[in-house]
MDTraj code that builds the backbone (N, CA, C; nanometers):
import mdtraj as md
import numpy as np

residues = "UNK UNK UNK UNK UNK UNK UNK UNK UNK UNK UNK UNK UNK UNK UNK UNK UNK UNK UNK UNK UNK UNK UNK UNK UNK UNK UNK UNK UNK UNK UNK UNK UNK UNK UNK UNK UNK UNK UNK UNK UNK UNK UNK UNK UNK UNK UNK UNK UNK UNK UNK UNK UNK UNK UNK UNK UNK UNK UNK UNK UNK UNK UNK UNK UNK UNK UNK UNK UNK UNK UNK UNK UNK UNK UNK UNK UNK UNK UNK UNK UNK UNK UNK UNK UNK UNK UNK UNK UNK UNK UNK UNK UNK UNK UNK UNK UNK UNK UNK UNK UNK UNK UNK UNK UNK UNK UNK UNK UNK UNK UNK UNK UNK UNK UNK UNK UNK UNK UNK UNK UNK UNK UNK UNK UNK UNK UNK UNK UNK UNK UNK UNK UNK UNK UNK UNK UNK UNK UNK UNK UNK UNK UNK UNK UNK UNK UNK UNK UNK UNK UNK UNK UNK UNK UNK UNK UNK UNK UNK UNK UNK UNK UNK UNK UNK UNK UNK UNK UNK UNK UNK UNK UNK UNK UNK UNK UNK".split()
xyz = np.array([
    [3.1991, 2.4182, 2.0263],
    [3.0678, 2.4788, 2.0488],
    [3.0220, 2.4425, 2.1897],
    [3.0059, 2.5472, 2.2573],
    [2.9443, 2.4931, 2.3800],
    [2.8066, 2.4104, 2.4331],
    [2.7227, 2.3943, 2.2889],
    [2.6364, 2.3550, 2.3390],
    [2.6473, 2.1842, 2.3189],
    [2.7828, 2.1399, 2.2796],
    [2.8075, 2.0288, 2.2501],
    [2.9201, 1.9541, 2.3810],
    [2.8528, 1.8399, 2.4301],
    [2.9220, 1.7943, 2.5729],
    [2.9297, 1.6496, 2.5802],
    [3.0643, 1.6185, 2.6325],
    [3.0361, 1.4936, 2.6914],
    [3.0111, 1.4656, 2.8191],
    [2.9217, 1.3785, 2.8649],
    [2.9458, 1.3521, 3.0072],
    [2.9988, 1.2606, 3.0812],
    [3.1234, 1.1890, 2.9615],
    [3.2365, 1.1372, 2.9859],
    [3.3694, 1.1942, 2.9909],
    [3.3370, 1.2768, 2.9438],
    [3.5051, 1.4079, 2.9129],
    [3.5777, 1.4312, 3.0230],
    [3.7198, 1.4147, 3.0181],
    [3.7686, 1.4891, 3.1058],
    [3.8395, 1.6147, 3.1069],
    [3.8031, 1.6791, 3.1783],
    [3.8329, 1.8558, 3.1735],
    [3.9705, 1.8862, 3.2751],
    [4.0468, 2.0000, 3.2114],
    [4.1653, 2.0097, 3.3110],
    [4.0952, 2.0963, 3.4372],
    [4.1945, 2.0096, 3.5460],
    [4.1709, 2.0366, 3.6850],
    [4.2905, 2.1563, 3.6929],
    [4.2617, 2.2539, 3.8013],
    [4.3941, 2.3369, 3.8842],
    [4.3910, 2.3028, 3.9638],
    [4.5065, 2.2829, 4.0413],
    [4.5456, 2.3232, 4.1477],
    [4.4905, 2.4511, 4.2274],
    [4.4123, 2.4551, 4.3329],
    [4.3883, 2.5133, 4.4521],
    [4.4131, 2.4788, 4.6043],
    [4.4769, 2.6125, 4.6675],
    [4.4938, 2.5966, 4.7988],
    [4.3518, 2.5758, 4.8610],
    [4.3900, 2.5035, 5.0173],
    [4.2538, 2.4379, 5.0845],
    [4.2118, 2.5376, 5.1224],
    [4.2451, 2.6829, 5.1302],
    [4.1466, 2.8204, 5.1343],
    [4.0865, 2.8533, 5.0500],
    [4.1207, 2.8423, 4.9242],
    [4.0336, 2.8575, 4.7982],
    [3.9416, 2.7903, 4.7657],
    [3.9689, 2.6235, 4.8103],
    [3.8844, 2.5271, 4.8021],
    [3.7350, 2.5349, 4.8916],
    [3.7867, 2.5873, 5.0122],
    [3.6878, 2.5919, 5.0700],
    [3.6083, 2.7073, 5.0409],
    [3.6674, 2.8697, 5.0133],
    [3.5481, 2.9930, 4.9812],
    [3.4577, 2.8947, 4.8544],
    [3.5465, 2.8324, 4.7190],
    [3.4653, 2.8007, 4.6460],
    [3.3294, 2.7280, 4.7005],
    [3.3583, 2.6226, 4.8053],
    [3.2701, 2.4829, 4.8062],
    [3.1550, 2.5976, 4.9082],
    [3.2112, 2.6915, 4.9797],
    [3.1130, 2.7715, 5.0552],
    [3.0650, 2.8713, 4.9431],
    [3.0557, 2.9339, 4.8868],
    [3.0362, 3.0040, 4.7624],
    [2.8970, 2.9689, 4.6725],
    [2.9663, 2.8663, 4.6136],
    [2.8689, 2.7286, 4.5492],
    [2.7240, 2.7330, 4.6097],
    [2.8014, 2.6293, 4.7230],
    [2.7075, 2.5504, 4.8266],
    [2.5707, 2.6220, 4.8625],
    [2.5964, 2.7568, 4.8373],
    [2.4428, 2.8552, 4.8738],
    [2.3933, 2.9324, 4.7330],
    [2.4708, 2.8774, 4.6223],
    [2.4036, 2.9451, 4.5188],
    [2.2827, 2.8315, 4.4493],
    [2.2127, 2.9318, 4.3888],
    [2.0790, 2.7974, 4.3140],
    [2.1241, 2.6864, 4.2407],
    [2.2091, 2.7586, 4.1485],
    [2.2373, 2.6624, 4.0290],
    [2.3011, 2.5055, 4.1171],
    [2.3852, 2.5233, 4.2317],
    [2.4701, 2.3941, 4.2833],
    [2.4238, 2.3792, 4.3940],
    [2.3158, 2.4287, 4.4986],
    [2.2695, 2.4214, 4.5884],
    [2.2892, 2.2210, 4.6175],
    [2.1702, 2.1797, 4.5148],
    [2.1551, 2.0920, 4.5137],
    [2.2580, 1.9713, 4.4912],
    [2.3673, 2.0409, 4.4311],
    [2.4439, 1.9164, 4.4240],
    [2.5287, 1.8174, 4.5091],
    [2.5577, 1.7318, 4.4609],
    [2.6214, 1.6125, 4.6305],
    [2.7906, 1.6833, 4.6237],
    [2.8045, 1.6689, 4.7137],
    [2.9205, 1.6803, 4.7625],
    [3.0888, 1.6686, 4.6577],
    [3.0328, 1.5347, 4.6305],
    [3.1263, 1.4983, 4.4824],
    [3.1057, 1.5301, 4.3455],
    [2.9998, 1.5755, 4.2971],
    [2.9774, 1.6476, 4.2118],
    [3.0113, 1.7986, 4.1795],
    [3.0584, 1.8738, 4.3352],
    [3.0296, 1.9656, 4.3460],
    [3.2003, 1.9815, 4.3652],
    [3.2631, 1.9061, 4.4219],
    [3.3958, 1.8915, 4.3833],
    [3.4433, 1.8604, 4.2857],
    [3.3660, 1.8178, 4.1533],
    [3.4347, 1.7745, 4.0562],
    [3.4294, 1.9034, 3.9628],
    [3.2787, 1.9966, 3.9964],
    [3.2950, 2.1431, 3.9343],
    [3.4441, 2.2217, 3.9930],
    [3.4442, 2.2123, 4.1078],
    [3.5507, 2.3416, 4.1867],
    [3.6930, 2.2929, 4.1167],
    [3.7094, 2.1358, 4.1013],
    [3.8154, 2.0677, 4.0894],
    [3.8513, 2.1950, 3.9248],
    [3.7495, 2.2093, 3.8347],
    [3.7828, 2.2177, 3.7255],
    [3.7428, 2.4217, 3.7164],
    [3.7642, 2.4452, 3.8014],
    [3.7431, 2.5914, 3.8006],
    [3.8458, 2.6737, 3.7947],
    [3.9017, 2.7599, 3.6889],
    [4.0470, 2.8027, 3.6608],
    [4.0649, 2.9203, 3.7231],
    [4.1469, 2.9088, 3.8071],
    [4.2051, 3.0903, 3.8764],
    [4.2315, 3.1899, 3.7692],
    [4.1543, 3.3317, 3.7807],
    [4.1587, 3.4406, 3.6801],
    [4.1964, 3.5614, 3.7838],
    [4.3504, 3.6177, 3.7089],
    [4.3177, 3.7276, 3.8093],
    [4.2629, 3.8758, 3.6778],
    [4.2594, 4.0151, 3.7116],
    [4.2514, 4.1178, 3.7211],
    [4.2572, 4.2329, 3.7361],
    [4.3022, 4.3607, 3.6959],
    [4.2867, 4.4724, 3.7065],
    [4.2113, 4.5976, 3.7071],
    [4.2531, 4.6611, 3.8165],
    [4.0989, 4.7407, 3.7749],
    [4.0792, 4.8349, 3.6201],
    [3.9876, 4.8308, 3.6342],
    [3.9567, 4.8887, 3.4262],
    [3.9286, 4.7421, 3.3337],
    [3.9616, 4.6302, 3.3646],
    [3.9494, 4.5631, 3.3244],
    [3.8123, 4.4469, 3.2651],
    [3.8025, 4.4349, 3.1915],
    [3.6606, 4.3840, 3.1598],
    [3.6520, 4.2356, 3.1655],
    [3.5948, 4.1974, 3.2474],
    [3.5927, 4.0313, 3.2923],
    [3.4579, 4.0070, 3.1772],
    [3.3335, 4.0780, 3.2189],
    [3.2507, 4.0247, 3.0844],
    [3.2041, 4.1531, 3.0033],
    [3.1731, 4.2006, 2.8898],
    [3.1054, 4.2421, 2.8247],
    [2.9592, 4.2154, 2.7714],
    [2.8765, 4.3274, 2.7879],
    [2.8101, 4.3208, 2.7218],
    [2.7199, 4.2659, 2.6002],
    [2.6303, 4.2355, 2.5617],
    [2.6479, 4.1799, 2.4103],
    [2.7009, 4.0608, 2.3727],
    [2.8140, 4.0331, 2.4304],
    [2.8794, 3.9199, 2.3913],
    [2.7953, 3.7517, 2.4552],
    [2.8355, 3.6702, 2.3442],
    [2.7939, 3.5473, 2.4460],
    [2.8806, 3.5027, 2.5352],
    [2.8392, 3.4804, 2.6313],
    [2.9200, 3.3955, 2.7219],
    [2.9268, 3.2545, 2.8069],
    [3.0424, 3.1855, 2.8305],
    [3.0088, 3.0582, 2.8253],
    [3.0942, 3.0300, 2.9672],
    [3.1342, 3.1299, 3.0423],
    [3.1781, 3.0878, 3.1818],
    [3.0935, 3.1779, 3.2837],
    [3.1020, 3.0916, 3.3979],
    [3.0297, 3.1674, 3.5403],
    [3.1797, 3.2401, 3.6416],
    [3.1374, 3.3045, 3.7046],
    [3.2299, 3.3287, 3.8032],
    [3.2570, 3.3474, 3.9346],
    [3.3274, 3.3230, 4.0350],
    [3.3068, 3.3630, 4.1630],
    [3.4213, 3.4255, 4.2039],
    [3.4249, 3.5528, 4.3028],
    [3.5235, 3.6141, 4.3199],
    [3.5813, 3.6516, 4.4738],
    [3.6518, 3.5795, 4.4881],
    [3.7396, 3.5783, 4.5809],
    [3.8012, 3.6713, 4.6299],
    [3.8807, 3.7891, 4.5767],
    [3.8735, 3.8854, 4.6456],
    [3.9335, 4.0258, 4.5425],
    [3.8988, 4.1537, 4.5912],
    [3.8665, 4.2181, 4.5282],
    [3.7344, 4.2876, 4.5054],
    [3.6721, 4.3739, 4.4474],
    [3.6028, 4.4505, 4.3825],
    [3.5911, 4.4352, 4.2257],
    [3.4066, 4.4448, 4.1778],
    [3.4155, 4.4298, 4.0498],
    [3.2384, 4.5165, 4.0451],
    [3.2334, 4.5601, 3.9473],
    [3.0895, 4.6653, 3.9448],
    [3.0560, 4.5764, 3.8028],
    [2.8719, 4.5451, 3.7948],
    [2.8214, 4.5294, 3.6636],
    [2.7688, 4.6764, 3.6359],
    [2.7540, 4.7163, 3.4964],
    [2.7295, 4.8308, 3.4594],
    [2.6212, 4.7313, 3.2975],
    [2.5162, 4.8578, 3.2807],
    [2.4719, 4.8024, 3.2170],
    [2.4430, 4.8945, 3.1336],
    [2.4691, 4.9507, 2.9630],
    [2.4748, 5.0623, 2.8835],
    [2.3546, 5.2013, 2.8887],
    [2.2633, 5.1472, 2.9199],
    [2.1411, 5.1949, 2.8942],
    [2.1284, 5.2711, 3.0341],
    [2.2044, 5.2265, 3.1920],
    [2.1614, 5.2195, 3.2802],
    [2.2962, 5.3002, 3.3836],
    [2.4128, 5.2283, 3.3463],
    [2.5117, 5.2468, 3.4613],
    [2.5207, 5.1458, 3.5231],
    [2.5917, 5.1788, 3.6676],
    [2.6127, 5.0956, 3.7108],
    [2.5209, 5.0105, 3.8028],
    [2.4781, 4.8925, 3.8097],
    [2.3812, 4.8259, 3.8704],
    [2.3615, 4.7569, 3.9533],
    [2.5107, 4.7010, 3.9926],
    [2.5814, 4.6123, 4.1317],
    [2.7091, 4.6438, 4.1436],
    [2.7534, 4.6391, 4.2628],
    [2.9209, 4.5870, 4.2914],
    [2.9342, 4.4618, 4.3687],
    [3.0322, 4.4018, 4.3542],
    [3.0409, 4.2426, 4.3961],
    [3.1665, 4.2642, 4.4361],
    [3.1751, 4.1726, 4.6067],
    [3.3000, 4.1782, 4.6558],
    [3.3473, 4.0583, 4.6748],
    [3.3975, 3.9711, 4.7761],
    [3.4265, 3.8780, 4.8072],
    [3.2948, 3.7979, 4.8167],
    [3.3136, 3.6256, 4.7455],
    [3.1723, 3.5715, 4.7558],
    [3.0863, 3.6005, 4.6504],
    [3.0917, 3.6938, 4.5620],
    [2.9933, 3.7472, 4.4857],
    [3.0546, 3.6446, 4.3556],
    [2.9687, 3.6497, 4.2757],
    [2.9480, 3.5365, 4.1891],
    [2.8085, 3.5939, 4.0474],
    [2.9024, 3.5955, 3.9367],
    [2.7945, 3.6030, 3.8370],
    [2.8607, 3.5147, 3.6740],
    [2.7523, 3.5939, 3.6295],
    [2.7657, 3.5079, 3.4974],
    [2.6874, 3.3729, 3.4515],
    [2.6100, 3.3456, 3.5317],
    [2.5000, 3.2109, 3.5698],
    [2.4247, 3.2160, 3.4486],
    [2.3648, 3.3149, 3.4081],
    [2.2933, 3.2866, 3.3172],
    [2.3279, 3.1994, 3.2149],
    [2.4766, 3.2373, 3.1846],
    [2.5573, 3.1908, 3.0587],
    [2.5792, 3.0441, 3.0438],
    [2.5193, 2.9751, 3.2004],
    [2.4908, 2.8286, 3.2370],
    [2.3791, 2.7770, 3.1819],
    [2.2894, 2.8363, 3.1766],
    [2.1475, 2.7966, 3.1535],
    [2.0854, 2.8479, 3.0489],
    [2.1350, 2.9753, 3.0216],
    [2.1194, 3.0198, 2.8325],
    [2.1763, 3.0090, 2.7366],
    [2.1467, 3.0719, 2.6327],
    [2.2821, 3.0775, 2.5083],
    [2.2444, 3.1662, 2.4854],
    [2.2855, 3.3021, 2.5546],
    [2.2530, 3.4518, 2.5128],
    [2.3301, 3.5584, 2.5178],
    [2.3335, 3.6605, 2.4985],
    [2.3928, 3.7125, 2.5099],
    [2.4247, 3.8128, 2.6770],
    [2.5278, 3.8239, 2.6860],
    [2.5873, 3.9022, 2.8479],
    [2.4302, 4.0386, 2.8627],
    [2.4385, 3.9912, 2.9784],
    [2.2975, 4.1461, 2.9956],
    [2.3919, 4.2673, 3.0314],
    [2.4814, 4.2366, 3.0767],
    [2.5367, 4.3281, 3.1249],
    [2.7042, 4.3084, 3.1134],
    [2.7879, 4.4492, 3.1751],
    [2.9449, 4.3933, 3.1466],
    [3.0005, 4.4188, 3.3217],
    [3.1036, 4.3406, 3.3180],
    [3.1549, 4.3497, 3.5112],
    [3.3204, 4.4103, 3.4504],
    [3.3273, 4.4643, 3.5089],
    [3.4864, 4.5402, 3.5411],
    [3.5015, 4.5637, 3.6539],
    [3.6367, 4.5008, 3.7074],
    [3.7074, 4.5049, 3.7782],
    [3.7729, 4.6623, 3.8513],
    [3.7084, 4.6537, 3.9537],
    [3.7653, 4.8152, 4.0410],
    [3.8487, 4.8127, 4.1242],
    [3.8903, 4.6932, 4.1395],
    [4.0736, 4.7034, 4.2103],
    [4.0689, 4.5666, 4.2022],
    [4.2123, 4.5178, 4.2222],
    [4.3187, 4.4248, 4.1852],
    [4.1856, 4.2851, 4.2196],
    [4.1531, 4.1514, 4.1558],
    [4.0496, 4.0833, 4.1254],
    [4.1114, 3.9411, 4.1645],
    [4.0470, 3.8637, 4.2031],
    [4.1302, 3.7213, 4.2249],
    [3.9929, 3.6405, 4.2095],
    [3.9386, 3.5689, 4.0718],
    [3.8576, 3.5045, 4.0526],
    [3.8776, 3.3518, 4.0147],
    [3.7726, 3.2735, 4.0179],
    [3.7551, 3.1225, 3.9315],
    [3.6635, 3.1438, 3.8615],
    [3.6542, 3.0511, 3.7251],
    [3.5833, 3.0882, 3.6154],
    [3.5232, 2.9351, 3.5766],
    [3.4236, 2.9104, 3.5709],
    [3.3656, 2.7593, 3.5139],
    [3.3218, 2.7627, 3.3896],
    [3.3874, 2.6771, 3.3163],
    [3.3461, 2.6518, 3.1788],
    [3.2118, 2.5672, 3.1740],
    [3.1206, 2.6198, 3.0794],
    [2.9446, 2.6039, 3.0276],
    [2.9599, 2.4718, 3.0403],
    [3.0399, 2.3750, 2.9591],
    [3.1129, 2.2425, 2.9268],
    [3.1211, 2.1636, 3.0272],
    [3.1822, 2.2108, 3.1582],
    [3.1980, 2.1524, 3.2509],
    [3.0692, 2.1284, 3.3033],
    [3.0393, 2.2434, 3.3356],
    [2.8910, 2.2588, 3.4408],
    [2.8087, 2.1386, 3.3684],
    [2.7376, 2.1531, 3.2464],
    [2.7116, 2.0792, 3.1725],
    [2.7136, 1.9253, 3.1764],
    [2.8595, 1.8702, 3.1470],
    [2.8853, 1.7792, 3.1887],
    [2.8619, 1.7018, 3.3449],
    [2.8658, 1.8243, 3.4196],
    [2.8878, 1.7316, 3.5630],
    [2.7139, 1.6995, 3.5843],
    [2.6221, 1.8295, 3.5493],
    [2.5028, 1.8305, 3.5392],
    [2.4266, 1.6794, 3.4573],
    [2.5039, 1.6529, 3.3677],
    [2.4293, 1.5426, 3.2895],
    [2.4249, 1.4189, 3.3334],
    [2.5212, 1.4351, 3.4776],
    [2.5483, 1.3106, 3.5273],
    [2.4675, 1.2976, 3.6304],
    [2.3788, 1.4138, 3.7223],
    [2.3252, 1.3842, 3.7823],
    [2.1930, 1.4455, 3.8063],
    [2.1090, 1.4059, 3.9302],
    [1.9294, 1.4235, 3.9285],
    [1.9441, 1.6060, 3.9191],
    [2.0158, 1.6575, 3.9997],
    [2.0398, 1.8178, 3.9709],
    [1.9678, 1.8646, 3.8186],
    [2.0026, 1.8328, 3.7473],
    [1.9401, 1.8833, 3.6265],
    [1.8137, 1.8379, 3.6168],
    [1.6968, 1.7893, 3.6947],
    [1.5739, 1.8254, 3.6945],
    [1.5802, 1.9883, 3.6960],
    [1.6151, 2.0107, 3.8809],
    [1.6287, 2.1407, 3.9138],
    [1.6916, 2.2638, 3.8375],
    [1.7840, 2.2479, 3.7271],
    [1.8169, 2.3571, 3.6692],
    [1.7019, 2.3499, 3.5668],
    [1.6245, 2.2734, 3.5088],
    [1.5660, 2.2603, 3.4085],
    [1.4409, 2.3404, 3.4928],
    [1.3737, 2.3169, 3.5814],
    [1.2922, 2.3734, 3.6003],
    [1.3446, 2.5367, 3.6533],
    [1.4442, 2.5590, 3.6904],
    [1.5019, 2.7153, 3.7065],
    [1.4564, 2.7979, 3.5706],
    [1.5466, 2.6944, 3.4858],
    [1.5069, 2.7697, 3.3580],
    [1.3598, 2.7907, 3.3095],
    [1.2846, 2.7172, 3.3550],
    [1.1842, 2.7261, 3.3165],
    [1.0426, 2.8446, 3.3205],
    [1.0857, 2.8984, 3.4862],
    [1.0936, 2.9663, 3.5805],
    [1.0837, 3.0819, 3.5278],
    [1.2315, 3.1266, 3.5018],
    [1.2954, 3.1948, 3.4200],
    [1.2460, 3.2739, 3.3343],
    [1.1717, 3.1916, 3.2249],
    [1.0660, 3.2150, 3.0936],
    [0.9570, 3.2719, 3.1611],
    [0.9298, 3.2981, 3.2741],
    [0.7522, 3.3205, 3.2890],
    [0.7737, 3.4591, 3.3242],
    [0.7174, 3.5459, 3.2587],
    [0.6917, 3.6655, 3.2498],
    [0.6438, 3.7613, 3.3728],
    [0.5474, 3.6355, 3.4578],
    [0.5309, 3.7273, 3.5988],
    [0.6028, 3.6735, 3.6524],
    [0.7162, 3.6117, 3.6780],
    [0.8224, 3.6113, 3.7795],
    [0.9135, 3.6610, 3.7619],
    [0.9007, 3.7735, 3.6762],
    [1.0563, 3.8676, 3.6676],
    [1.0568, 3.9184, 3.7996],
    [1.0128, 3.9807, 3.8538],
    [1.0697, 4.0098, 3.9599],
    [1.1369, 3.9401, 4.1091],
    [1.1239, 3.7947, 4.0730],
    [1.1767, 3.7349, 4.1715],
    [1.3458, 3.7124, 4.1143],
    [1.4411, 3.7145, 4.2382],
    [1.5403, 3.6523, 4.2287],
    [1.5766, 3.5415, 4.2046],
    [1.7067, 3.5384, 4.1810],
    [1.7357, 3.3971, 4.1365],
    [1.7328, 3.3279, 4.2288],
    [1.7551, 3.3138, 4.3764],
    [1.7452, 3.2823, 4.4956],
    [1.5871, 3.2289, 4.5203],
    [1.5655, 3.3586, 4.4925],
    [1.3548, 3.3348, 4.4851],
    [1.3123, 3.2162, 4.4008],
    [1.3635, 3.1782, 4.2669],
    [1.3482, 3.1210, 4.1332],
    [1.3703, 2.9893, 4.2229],
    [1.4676, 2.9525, 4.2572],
    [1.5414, 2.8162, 4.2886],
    [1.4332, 2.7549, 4.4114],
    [1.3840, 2.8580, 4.5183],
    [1.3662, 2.8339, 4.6340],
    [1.2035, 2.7124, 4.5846],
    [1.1640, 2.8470, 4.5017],
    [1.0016, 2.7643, 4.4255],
    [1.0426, 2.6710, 4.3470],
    [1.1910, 2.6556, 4.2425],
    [1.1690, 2.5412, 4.1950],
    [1.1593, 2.3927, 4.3004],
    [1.2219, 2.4139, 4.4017],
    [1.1889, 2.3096, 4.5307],
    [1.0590, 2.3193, 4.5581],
    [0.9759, 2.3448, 4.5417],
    [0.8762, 2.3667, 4.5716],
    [0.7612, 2.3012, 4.4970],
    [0.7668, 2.2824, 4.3788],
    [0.7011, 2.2707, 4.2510],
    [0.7482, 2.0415, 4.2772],
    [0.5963, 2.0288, 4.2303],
    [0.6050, 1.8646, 4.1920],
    [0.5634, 1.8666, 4.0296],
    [0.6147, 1.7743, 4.0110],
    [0.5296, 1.6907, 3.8309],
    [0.4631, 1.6629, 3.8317],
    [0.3905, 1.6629, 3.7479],
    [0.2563, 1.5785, 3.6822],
    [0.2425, 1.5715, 3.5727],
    [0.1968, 1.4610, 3.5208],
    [0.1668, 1.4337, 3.3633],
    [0.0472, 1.3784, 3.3581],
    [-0.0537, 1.4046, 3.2403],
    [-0.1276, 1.3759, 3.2081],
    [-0.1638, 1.3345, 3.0527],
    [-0.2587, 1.2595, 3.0572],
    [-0.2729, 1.2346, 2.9060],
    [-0.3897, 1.3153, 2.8548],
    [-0.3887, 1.3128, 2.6787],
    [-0.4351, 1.4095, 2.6323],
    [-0.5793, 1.4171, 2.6456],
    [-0.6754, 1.5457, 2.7123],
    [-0.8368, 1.5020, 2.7222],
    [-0.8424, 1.4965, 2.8358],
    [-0.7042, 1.4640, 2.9444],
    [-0.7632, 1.4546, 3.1096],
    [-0.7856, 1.5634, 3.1791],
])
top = md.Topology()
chain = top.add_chain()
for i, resn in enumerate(residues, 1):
    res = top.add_residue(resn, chain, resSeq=i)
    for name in ("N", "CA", "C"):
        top.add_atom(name, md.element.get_by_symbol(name[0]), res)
traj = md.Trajectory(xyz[None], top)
C-alpha cells in the first residue's frame, strides 16, 4: 500500500549515465515539490528513479486510475488528454508530471500518451515519501498541499502554489486568543 513507508527502507537504485543524472538533478532542482531539497536528499530520490521507455500510442498514465509514480521525461514527446476535454498539454524534454500522485491519493486527472519514441524516469510515492520523512522539506509539501485545498487558488500554478508556500509563516494560538 502506498500509503505505508519506511523512512528507513532501502529502495532499489539504477544505474544512470552522468547525462541523465544531471537533466534529472536539473529537472528536479526547479520543480516545487524538490525545489527545496539539499543536495543529498535530492540524490537519494534520482538515485532511486527507474528508466521507462515508450511508444507512441502508448499510455504512460490513465485516467481514473490511481497513481503512485511521478515522472520526468527526457526525451521524446508525450500529450495529456483529458476525456471530457482533449488534449490539454504536450510535454517534451524536461517536462515532468504525475506530482499530484505525490501528495494525493486520487485518482489520475488526466491520461499522458506517448507521441513518439519516450525515454522517461519514474519515482515511486514510497520513495518520495520516505526521503521526505527524513527531512524539514515536508513542512513545504504539507503546506503545498494545503494550498491545494483552497478553492480560490485554483487558478494558480503549481509553481505559483510553491512560490506562496515560501512565503507563508506559522502561528499558533491558543483557544479564545
Amino acid at each position: 500500500k502506498s500509503d505505508d513507508f519506511n523512512p528507513n527502507a532501502s529502495f532499489a537504485k539504477y544505474d544512470k549515465s552522468e547525462e541523465s543524472e544531471s537533466f534529472l538533478k536539473d529537472t528536479l532542482h526547479v520543480h516545487y515539490l524538490f525545489a527545496n531539497l539539499s543536495n543529498d536528499d535530492l540524490g537519494k530520490i534520482i538515485a532511486c528513479m527507474r528508466p521507462i521507455e515508450a511508444i507512441p500510442g502508448e499510455y504512460i498514465i490513465r485516467q481514473g486510475e490511481t497513481g503512485d509514480l511521478f515522472y520526468c521525461l527526457e526525451s521524446g514527446k508525450c500529450k495529456a488528454t483529458v476525456e471530457t476535454i482533449g488534449d490539454v498539454m504536450e510535454y517534451g524534454r524536461g517536462g515532468s508530471f504525475g506530482e499530484l500522485a505525490l501528495i494525493y491519493n486520487s485518482p489520475r486527472a488526466a491520461s499522458v500518451i506517448a507521441s513518439e519514441d519516450c525515454r522517461l524516469f519514474a519515482l515511486e510515492l514510497s520513495v518520495f515519501r520516505s526521503v521526505l520523512a527524513n527531512t524539514n522539506s515536508n513542512n513545504s509539501v504539507n503546506l503545498c498541499e494545503f494550498l491545494k485545498k483552497c478553492p480560490f487558488l485554483d487558478t494558480l500554478s503549481n509553481e505559483q502554489i510553491a512560490k506562496l508556500s515560501g512565503a507563508l509563516d506559522s502561528s499558533t494560538y491558543e483557544d479564545g486568543e
